[in-house]
C-alpha positions in Angstrom: 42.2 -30.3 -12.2 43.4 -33.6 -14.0 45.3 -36.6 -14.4 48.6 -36.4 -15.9 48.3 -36.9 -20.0 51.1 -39.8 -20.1 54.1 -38.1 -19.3 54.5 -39.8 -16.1 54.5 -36.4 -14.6 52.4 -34.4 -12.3 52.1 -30.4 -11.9 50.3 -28.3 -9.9 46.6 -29.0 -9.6 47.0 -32.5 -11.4 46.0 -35.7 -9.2 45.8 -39.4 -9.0 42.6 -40.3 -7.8 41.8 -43.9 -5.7 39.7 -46.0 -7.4 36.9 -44.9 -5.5 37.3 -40.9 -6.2 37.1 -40.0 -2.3 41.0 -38.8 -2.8 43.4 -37.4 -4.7 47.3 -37.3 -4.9 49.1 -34.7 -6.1 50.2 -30.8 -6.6 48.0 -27.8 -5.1 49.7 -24.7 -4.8 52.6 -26.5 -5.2 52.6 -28.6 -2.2 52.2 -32.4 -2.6 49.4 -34.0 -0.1 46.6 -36.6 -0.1 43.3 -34.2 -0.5 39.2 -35.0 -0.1 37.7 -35.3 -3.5 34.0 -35.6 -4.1 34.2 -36.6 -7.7 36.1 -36.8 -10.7 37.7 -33.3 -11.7 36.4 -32.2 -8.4 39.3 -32.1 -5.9 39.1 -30.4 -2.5 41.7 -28.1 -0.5 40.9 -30.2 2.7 44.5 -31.6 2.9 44.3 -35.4 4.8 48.1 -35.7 4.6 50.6 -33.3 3.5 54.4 -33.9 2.9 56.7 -31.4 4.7 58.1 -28.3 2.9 60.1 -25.6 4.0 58.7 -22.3 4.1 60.4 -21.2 1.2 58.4 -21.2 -1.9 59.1 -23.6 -4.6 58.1 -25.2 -8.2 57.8 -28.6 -7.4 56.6 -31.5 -9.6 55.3 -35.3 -9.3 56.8 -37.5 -11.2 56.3 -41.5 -11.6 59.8 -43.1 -12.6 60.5 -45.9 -15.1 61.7 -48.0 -11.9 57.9 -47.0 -10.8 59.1 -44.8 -8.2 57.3 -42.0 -7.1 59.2 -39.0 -6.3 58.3 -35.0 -5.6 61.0 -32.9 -7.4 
């Protein structure tokens, strides 16, 4: 699991961690929540925050526009 390399794009298993490192943003099984990390590279399934989905499987990506917005494709 890691931070995007530049491309202002997230896929699954890649987060955004708060400056502390207690949570991550991002893509798990290609759903988009807020999870529990512990470290570092060390991300959690415990989901804090989720962002509805139908129940039909998808790809889905993060990505962080130009205009800085932050959008779940």
């Amino acid at each position: 699991m890691c931070v995007s390399t530049g491309s202002g794009r997230l896929d699954n298993n890649q987060f955004i961690y708060s400056p502390s490192k207690l949570y991550a943003a991002g893509m798990m099984n290609n759903q988009f929540a807020i999870y529990r990390a512990y470290s570092y590279l060390n991300v959690t399934s415990t989901r804090i925050w989720t962002a509805s989905q139908s129940s039909t499987a998808q790809v889905a990506f993060l990505a962080l526009q130009s205009d800085r917005n932050l959008v779940i494709y």
